[in-house]
C-alpha positions in Angstrom: 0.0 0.0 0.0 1.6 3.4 -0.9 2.2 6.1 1.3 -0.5 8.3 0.2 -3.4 5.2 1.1 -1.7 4.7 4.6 -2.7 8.4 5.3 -6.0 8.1 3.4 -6.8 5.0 5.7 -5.6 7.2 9.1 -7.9 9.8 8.3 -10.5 8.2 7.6 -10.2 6.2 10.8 -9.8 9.5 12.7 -12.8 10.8 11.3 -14.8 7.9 12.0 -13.5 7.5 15.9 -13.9 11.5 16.4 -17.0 11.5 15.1 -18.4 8.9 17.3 -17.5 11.0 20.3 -19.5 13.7 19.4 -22.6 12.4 21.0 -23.0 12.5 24.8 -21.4 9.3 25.8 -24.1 9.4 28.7 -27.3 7.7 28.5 -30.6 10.6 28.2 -33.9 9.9 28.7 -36.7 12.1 27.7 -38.7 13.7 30.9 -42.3 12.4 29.2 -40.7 8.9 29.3 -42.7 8.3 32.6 -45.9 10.4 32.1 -47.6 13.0 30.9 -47.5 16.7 32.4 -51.5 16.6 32.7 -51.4 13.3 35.5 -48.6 14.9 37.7 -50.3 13.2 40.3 -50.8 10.0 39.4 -46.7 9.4 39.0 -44.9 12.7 41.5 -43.9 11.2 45.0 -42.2 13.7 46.3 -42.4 17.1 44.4 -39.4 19.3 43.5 -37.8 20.1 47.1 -36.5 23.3 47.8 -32.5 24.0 46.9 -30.1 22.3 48.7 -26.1 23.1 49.2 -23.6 20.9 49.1 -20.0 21.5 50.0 -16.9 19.6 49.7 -12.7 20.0 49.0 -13.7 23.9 48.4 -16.4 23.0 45.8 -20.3 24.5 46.0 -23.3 22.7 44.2 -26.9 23.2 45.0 -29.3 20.7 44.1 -33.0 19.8 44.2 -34.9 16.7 43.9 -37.8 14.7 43.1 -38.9 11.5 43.1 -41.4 9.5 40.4 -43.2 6.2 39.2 -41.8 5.0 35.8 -45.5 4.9 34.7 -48.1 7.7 35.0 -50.3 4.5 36.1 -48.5 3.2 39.3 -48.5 6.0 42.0 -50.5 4.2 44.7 -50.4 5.1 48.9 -47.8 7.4 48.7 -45.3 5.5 46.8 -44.7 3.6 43.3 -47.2 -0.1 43.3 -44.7 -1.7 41.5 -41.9 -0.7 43.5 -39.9 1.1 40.8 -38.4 4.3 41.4 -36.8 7.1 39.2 -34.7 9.7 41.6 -34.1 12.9 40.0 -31.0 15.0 41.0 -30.9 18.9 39.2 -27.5 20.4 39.9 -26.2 24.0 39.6 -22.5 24.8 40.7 -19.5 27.0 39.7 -17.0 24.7 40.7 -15.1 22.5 38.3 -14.1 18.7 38.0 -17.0 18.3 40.4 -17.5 14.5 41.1 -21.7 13.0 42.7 -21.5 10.8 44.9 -25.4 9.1 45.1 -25.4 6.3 48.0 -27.4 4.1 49.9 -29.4 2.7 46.7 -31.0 -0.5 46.7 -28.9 -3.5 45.9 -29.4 -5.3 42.5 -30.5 -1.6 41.0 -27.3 -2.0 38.6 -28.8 -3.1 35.7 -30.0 -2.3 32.1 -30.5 2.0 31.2 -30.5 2.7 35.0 -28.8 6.1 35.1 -28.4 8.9 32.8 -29.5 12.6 31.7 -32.8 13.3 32.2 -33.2 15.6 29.4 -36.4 18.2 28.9 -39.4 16.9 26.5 -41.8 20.0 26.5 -44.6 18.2 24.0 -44.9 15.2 26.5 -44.3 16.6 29.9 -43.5 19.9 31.5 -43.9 18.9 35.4 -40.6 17.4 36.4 -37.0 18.6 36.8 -35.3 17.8 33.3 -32.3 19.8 31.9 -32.3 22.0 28.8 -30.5 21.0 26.2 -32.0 19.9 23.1 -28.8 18.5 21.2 -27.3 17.3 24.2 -24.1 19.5 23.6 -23.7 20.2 27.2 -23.3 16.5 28.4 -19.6 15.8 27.2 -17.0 15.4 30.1 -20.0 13.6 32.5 -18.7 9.9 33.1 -20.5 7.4 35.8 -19.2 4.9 37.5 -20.9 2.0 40.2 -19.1 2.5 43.2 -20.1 -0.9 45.2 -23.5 -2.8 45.0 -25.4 0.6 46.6 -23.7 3.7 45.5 -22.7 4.9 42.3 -21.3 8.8 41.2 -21.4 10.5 38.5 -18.0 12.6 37.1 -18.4 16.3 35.9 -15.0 16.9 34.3 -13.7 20.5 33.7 -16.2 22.9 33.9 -19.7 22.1 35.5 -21.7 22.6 32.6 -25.0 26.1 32.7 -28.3 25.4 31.1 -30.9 27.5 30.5 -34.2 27.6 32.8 -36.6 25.3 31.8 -40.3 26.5 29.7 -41.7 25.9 33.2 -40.6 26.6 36.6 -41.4 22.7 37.2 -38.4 21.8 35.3 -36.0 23.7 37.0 -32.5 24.7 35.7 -29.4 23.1 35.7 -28.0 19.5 35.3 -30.3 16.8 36.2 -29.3 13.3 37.1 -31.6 10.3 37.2 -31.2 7.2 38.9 -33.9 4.5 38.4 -34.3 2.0 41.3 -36.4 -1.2 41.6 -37.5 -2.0 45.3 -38.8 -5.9 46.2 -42.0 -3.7 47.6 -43.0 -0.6 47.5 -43.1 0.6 50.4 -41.1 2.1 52.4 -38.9 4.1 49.7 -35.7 4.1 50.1 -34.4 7.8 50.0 -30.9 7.6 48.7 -28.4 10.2 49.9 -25.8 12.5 47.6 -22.8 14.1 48.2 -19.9 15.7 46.3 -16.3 15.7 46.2 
């Protein structure tokens, strides 16, 4: 093969392997994946909370959460029937190379499209946190990693990413984290905790 092929082939291979890193390399989900914004009650355990700090190593992040059904058809006495869970985590912060620890999961979560970006879907739902970014630009540098069989954190390298405000103040603004769960019952939920570093 002559010299001029051999560099023909590398950049075509370049091109190819850059290329496929221009997606996010995080799973997304869409925020109407779960229900619709017009039977917020028959999938919203706990509503948006009100923002919370968290502090570490000299790094600031506030967050706020909620927790839903998978299904706008299994809220039932105060928790999910079927024991599935989906936590949502929105983050704001200044701070770079910020890493999220989330703990005290249930054991055997770890498997299938359990984590990711939950990512705003205004034509399907409006009434839960979701971050703003239609092509998902925003989402490079955010790695995960399963910690042991109850924790996992996600990875927020170089700067922590701004989104605009959502089209409703139900969305929220900022970053937002899911983490879906599945409990042998459904009651009591188990509330995990999150911390930085």
């Amino acid at each position: 093969m002559g010299m001029s092929k051999i560099v023909w082939v590398c950049l075509l291979i370049t091109v190819v392997v850059l290329g496929s890193f221009t997606a996010s390399a995080i799973p997304v989900r869409q925020s109407s994946a779960n229900g619709q914004g017009g039977d917020v009650d028959q999938w919203t355990v706990l509503g948006r909370t009100v923002v919370i700090p968290l502090s570490a190593n000299g790094k600031k992040v506030t967050m706020t959460r909620q927790i839903i059904c998978t299904s706008d058809t299994d809220r039932s006495d105060g928790g999910c029937a079927s024991g599935a869970y989906l936590y949502l985590f929105q983050l704001q912060s200044s701070s770079a190379n910020v890493t999220v620890n989330i703990g005290k999961l249930t054991k055997g979560t770890f498997t299938g499209n359990f984590y990711g970006v939950n990512i705003c879907d205004d034509s399907g739902n409006d009434e839960e946190l979701c971050t703003e970014d239609s092509n998902e630009s925003g989402l490079s540098g955010i790695t995960f990693a399963v910690k042991s069989k109850t924790s996992v954190a996600f990875t927020v390298s170089g700067a922590f990413p701004s989104f605009p405000a959502g089209v409703t103040p139900a969305e929220g603004q900022g970053l937002t984290f899911y983490i879906q769960t599945q409990q042998s019952t459904s009651l009591p939920i188990v509330v995990p905790s999150i911390g930085i570093q």
